[in-house]
C-alpha positions in Angstrom: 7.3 48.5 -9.5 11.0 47.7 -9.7 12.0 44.3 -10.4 13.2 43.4 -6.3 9.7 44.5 -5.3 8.4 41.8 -7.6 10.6 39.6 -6.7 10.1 40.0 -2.6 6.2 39.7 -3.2 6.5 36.5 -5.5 8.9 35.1 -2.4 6.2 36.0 0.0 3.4 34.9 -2.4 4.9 31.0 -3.1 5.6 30.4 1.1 2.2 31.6 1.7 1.0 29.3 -0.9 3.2 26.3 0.2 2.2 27.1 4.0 -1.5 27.0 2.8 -0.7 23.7 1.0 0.9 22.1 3.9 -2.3 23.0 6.1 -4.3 21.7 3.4 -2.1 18.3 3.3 -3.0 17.8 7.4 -6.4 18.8 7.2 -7.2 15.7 4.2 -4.9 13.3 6.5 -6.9 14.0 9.1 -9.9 14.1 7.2 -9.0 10.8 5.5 -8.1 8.8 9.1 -11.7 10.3 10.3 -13.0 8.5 7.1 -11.7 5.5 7.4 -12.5 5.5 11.4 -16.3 6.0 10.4 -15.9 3.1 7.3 -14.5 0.5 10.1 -17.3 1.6 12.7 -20.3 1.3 10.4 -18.9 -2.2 9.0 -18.4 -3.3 12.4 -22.1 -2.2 13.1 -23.7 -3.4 9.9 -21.9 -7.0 10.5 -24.0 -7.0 14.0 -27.3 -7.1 11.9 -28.6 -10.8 11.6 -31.0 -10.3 9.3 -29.7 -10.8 6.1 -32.5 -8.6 4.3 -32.3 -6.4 7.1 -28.3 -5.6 6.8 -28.8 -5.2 2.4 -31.8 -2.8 3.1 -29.5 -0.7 6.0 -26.4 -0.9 3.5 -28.7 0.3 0.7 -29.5 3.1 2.6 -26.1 4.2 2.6 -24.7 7.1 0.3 -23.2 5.5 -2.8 -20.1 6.3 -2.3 -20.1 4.2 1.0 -22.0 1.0 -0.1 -19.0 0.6 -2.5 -16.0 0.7 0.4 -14.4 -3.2 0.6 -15.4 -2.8 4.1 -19.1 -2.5 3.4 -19.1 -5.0 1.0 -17.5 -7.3 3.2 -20.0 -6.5 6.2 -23.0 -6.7 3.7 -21.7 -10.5 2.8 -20.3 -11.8 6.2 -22.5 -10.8 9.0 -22.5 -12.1 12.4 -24.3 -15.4 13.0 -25.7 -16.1 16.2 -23.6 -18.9 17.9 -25.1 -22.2 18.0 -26.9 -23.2 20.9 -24.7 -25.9 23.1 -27.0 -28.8 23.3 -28.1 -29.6 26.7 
């Protein structure tokens, strides 16, 4: 092959790469935002367990990975306590 040939398919070569790159970029954003959308949701849903043992035994259930999120942790500490009742 003659040197322009090369040249022309190396071109062609490195934008399809960068295109594939770029698609590859958006899909982890996306990816990521879904994430940290699913993080929020089950630390909003684990702070609703008033059960202390109860919420450490759902959280432990979790894969490692998400027991470790700040979110979780947070969630797994805080909890919701019921309101006190008003006195009559």
């Amino acid at each position: 092959m003659n040197r322009s040939v090369l040249r022309m398919l190396f071109k062609k070569f490195r934008l399809h790469n960068e295109r594939l790159a770029q698609v590859l970029s958006e899909k982890r954003a996306e990816n990521d935002l879904a994430e940290l959308s699913l993080i929020a949701e089950v630390a909003r849903r684990t702070e609703e367990i008033e059960n202390p043992e109860r919420r450490a035994y759902v959280v432990s259930q979790f894969p490692p990975t998400l027991q470790k999120s700040p979110a979780i942790q947070a969630a797994l500490l805080s909890g919701r306590r019921k309101p006190a009742d008003p006195a009559p």
